[in-house]
Biopython code that builds the backbone (N, CA, C, O; Angstrom):
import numpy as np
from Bio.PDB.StructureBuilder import StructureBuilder

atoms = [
    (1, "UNK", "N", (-10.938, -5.465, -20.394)),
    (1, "UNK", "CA", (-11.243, -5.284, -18.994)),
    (1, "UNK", "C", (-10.751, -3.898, -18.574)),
    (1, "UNK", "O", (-9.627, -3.509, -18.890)),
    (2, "UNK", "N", (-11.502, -3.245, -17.945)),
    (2, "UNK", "CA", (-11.027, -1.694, -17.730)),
    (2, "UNK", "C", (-10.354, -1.906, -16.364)),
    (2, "UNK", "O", (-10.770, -2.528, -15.386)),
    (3, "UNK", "N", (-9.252, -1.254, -16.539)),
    (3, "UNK", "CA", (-8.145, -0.825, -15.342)),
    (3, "UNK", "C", (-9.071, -0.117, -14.044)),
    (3, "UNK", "O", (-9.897, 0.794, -14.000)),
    (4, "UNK", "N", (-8.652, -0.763, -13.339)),
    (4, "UNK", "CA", (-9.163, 0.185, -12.161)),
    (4, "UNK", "C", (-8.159, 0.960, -11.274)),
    (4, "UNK", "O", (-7.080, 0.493, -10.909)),
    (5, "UNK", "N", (-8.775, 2.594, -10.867)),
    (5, "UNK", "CA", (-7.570, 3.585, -10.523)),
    (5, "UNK", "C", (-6.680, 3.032, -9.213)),
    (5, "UNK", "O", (-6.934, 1.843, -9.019)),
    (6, "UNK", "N", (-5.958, 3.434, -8.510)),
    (6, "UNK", "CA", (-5.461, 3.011, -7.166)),
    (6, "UNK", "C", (-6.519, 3.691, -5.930)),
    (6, "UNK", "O", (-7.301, 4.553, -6.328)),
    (7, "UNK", "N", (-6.536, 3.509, -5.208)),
    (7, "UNK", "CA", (-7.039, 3.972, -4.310)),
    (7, "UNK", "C", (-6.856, 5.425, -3.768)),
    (7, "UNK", "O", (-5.760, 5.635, -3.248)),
    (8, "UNK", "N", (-7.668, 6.377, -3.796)),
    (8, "UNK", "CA", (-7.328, 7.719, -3.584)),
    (8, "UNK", "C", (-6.814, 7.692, -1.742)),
    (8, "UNK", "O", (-6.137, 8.634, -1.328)),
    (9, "UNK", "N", (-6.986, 7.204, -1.333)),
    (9, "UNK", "CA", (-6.837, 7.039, 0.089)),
    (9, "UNK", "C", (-5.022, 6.645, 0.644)),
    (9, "UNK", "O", (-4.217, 6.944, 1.527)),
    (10, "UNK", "N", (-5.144, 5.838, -0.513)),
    (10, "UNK", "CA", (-3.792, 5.222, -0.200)),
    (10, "UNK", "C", (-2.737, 6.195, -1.277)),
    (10, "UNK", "O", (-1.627, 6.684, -1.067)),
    (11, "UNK", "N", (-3.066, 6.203, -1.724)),
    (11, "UNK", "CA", (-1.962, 7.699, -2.511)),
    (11, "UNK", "C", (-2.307, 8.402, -1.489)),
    (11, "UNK", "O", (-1.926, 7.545, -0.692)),
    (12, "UNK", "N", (-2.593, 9.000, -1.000)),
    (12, "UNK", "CA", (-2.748, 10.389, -0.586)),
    (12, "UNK", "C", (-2.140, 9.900, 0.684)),
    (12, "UNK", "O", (-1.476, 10.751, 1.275)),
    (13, "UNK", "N", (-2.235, 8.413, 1.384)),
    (13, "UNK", "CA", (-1.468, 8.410, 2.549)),
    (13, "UNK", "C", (0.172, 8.089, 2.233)),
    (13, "UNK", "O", (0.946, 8.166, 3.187)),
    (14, "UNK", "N", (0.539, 7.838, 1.295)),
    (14, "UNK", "CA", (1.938, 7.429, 0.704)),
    (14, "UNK", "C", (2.225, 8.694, 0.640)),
    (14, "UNK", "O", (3.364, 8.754, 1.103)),
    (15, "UNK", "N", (1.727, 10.284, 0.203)),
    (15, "UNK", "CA", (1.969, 11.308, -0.377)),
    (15, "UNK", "C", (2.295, 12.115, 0.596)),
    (15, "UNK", "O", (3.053, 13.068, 0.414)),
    (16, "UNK", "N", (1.647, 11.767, 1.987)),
    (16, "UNK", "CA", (1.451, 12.460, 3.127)),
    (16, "UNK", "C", (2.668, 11.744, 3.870)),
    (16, "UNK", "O", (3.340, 12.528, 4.540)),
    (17, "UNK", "N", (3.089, 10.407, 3.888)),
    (17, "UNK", "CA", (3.878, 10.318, 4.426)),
    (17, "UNK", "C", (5.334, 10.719, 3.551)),
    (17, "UNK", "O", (6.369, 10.932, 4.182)),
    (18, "UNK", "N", (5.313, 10.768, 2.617)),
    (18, "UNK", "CA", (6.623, 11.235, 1.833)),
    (18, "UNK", "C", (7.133, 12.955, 2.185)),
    (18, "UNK", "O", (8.282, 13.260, 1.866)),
    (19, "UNK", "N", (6.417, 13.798, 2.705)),
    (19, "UNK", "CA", (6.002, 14.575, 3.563)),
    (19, "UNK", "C", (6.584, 14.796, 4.882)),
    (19, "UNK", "O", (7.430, 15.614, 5.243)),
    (20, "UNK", "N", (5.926, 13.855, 5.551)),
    (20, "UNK", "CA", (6.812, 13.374, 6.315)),
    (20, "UNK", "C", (8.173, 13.334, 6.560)),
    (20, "UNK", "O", (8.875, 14.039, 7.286)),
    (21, "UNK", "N", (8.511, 12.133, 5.635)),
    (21, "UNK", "CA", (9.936, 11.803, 6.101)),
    (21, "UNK", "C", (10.871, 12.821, 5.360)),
    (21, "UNK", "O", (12.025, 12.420, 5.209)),
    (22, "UNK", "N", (10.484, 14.456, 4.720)),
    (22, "UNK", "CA", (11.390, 14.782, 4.250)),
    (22, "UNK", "C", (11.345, 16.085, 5.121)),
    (22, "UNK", "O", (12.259, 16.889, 4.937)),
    (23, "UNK", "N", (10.197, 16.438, 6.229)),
    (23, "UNK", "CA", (10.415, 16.931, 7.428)),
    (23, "UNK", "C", (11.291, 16.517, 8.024)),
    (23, "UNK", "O", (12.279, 17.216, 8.246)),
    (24, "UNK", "N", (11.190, 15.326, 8.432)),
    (24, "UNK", "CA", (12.564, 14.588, 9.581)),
    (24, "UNK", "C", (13.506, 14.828, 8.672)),
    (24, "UNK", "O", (14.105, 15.807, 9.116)),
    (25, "UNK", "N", (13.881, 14.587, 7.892)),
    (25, "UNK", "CA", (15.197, 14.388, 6.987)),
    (25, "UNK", "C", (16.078, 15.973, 6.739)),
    (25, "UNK", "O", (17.122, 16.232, 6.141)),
    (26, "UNK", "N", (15.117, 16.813, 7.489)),
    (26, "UNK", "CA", (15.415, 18.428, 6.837)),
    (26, "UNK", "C", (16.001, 18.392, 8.483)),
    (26, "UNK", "O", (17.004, 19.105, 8.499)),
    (27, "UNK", "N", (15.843, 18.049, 9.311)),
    (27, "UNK", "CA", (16.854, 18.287, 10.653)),
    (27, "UNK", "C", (16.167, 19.894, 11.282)),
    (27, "UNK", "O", (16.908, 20.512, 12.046)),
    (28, "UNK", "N", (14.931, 20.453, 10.982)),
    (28, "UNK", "CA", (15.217, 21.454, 11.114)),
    (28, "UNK", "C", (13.579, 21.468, 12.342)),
    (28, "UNK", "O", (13.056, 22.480, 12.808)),
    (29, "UNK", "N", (13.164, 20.105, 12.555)),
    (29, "UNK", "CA", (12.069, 20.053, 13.581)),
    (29, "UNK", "C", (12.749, 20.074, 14.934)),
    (29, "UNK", "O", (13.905, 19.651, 14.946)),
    (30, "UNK", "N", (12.210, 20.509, 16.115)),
    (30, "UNK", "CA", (11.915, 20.016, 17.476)),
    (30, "UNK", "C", (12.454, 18.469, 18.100)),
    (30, "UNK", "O", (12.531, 17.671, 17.165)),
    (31, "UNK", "N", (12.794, 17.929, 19.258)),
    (31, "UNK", "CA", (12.541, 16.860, 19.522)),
    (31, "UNK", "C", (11.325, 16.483, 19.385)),
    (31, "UNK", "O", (11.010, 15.448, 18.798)),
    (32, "UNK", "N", (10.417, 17.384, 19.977)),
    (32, "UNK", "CA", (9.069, 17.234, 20.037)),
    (32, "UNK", "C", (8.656, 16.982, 19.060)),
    (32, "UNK", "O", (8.042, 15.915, 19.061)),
    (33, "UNK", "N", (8.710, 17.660, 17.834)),
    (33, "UNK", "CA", (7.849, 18.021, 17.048)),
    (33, "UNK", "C", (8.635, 16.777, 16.053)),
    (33, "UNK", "O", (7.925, 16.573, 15.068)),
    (34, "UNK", "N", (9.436, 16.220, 16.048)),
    (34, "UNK", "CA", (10.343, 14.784, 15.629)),
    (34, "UNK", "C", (9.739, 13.853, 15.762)),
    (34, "UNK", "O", (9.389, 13.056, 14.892)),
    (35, "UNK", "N", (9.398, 13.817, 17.653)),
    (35, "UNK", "CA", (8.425, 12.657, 17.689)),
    (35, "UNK", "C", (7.237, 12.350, 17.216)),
    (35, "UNK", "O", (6.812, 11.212, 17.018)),
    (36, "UNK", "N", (6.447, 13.804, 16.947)),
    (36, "UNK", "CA", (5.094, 13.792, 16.994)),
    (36, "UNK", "C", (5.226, 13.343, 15.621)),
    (36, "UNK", "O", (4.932, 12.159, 15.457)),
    (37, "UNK", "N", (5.718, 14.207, 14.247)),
    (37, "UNK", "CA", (5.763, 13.281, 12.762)),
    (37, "UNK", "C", (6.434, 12.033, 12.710)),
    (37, "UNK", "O", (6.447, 11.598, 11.558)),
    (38, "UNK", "N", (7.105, 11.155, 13.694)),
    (38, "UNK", "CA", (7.399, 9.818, 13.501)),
    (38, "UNK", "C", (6.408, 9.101, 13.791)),
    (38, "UNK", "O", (6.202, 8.025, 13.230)),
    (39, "UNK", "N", (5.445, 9.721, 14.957)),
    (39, "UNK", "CA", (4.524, 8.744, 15.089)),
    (39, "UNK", "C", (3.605, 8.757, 13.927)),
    (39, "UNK", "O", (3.440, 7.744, 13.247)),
    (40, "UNK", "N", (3.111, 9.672, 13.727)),
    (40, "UNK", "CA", (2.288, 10.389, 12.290)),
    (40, "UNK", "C", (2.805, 8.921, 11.232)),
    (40, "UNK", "O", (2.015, 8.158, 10.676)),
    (41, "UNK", "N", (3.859, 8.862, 11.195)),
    (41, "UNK", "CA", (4.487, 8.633, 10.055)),
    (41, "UNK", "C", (4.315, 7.058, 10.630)),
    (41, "UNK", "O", (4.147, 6.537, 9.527)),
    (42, "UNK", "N", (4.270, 6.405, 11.179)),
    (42, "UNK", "CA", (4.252, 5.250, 12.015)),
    (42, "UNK", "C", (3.345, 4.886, 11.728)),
    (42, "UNK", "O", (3.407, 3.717, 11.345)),
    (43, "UNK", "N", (1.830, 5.583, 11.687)),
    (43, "UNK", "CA", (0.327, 5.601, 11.546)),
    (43, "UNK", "C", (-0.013, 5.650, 10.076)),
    (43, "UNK", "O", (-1.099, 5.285, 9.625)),
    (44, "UNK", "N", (1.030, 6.146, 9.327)),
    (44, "UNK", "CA", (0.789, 6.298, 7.933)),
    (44, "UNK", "C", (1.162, 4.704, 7.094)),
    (44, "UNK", "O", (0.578, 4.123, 6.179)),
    (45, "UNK", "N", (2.193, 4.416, 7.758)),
    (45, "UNK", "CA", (2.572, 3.310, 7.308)),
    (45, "UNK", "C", (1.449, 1.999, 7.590)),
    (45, "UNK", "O", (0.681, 1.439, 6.808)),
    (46, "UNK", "N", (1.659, 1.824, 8.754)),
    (46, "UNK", "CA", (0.425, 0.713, 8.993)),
    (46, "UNK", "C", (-0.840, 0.713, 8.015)),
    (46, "UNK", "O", (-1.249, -0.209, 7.310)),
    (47, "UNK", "N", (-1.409, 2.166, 8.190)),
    (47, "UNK", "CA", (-2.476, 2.396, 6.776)),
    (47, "UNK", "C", (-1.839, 1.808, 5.873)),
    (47, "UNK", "O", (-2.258, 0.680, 5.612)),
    (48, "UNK", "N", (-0.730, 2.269, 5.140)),
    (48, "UNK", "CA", (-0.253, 1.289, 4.235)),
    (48, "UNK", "C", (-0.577, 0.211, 3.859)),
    (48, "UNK", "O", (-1.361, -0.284, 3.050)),
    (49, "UNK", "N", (0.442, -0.217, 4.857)),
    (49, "UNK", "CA", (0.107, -1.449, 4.888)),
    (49, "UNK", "C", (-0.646, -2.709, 5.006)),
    (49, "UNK", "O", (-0.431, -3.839, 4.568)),
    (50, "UNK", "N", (-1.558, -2.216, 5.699)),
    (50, "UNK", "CA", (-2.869, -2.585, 5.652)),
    (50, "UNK", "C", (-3.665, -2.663, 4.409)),
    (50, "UNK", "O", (-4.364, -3.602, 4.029)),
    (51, "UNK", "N", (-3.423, -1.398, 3.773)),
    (51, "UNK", "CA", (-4.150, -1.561, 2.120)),
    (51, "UNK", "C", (-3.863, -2.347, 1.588)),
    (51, "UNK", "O", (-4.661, -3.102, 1.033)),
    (52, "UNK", "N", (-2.064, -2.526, 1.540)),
    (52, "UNK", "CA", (-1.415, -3.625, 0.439)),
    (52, "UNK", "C", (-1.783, -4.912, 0.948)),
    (52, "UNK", "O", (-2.491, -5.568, 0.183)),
    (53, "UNK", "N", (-1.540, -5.346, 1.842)),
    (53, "UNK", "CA", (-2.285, -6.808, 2.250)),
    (53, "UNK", "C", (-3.542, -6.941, 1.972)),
    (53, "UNK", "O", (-3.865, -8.007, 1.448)),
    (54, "UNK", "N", (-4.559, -5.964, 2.224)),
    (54, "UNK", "CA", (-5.767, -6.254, 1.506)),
    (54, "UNK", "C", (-5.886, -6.328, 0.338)),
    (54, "UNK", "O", (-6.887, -6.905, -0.086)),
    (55, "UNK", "N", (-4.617, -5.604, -0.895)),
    (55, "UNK", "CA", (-4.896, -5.666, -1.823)),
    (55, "UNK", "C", (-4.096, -6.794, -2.881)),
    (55, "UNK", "O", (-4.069, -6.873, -4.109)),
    (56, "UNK", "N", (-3.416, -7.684, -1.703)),
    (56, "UNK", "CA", (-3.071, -8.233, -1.828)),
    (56, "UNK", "C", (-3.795, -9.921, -1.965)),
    (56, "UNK", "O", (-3.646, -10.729, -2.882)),
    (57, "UNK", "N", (-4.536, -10.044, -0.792)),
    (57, "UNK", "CA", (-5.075, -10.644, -0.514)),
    (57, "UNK", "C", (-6.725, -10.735, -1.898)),
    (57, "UNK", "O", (-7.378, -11.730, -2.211)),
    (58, "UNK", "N", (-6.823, -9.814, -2.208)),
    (58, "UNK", "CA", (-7.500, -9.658, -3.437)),
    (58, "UNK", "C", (-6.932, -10.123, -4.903)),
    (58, "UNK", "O", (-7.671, -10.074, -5.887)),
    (59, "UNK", "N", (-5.655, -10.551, -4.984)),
    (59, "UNK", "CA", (-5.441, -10.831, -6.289)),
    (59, "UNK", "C", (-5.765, -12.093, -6.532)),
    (59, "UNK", "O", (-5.803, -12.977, -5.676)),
    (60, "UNK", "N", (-5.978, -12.205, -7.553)),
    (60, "UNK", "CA", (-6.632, -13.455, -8.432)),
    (60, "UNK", "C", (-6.387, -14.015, -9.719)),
    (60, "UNK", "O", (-6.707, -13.392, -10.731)),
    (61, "UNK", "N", (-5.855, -15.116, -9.769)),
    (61, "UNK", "CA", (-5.076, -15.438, -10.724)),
    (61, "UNK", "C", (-6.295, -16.547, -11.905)),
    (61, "UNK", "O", (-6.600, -17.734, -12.015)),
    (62, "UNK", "N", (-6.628, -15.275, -12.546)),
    (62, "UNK", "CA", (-7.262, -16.219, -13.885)),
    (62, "UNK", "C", (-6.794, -17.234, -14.848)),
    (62, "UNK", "O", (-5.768, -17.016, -15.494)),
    (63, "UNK", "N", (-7.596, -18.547, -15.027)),
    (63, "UNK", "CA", (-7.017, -19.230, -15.726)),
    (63, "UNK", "C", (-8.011, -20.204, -17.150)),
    (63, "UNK", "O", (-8.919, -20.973, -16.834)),
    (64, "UNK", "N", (-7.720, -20.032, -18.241)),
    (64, "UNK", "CA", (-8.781, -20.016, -18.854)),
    (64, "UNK", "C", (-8.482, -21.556, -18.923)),
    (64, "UNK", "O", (-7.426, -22.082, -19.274)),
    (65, "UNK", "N", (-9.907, -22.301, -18.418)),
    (65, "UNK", "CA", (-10.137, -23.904, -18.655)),
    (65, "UNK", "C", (-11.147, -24.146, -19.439)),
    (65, "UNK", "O", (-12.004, -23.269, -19.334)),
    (66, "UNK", "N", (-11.475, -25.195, -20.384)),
    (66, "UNK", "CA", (-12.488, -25.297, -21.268)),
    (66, "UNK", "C", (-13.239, -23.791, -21.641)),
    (66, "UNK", "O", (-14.402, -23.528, -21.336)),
    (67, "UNK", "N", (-12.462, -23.022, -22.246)),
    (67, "UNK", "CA", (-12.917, -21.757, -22.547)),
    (67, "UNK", "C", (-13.739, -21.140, -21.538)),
    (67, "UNK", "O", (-14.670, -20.373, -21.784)),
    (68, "UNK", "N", (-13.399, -21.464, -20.514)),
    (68, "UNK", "CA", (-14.185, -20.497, -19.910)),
    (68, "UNK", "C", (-13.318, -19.990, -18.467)),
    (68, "UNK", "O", (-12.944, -20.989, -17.853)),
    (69, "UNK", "N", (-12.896, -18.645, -17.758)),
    (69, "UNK", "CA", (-12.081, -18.061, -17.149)),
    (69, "UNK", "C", (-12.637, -18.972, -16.143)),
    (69, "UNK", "O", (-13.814, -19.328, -16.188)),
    (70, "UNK", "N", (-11.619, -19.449, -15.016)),
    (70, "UNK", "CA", (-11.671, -19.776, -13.523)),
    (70, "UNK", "C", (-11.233, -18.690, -12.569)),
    (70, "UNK", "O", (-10.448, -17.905, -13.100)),
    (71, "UNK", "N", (-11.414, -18.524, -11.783)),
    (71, "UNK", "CA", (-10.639, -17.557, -10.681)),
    (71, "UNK", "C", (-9.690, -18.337, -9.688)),
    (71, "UNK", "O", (-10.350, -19.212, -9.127)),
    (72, "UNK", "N", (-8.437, -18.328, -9.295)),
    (72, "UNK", "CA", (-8.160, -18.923, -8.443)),
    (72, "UNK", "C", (-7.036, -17.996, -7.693)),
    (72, "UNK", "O", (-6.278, -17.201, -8.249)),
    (73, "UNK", "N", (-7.111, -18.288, -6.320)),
    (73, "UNK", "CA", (-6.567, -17.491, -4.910)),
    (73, "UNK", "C", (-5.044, -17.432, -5.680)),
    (73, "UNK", "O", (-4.672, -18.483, -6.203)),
    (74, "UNK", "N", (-4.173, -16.273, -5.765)),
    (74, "UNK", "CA", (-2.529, -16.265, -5.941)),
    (74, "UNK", "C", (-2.102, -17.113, -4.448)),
    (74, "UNK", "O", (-2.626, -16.964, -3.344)),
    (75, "UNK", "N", (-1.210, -17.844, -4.755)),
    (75, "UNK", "CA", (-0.815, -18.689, -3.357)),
    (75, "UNK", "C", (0.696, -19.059, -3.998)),
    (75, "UNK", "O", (1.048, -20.222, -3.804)),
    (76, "UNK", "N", (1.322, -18.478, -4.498)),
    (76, "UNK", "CA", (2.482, -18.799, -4.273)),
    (76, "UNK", "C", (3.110, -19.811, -5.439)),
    (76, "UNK", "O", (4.282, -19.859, -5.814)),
    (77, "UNK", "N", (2.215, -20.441, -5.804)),
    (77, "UNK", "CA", (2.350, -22.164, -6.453)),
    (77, "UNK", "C", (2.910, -21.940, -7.602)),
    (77, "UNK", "O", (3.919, -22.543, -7.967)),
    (78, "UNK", "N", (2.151, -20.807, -8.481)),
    (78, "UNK", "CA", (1.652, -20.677, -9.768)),
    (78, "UNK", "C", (3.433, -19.994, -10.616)),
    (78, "UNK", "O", (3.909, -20.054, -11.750)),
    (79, "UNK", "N", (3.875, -19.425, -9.329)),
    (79, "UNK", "CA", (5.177, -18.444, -9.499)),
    (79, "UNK", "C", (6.379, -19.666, -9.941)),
    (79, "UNK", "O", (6.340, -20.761, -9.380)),
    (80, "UNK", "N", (7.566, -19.321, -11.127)),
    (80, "UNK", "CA", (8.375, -19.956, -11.519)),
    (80, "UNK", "C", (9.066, -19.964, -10.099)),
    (80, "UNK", "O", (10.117, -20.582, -9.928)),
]
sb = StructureBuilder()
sb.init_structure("model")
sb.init_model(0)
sb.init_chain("A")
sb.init_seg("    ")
for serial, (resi, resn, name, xyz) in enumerate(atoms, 1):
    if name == "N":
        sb.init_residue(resn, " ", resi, " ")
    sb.init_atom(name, np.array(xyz, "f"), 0.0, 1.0, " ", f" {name:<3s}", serial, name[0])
structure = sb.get_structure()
């Protein structure tokens, strides 16, 4: 089964916010200009997060029955 890449969207918003927080972290912005990349950074996250729940919500836990693969929803059950 071929791997599929990550999402260019979502790297690039993880990349952008890492960015971010090492602006704030450098002490060397504005109040202003503090607030404006927290919110940035506020907006980056939700994107986030949003991906991972969707991509979450996408996993699928194969299970081979009478030789042949089933698909079934990850829900928690399956985990020791």
């Amino acid at each position: 089964m071929a791997r599929q890449k990550k999402s260019p969207a979502f790297e690039q918003s993880l990349n952008d916010l890492q960015v971010l927080v090492e602006r704030l972290e450098s002490g060397d912005l504005s109040l202003e200009e503090s607030l404006t990349t927290f919110e940035q950074g506020i907006a980056l996250t939700r994107e986030c997060q949003s991906a991972l729940q969707n991509a979450e919500q996408r996993i699928q836990v194969l299970l081979e029955q009478n030789g042949t693969l089933t698909e079934k929803p990850l829900d928690g059950s399956l985990l020791p």
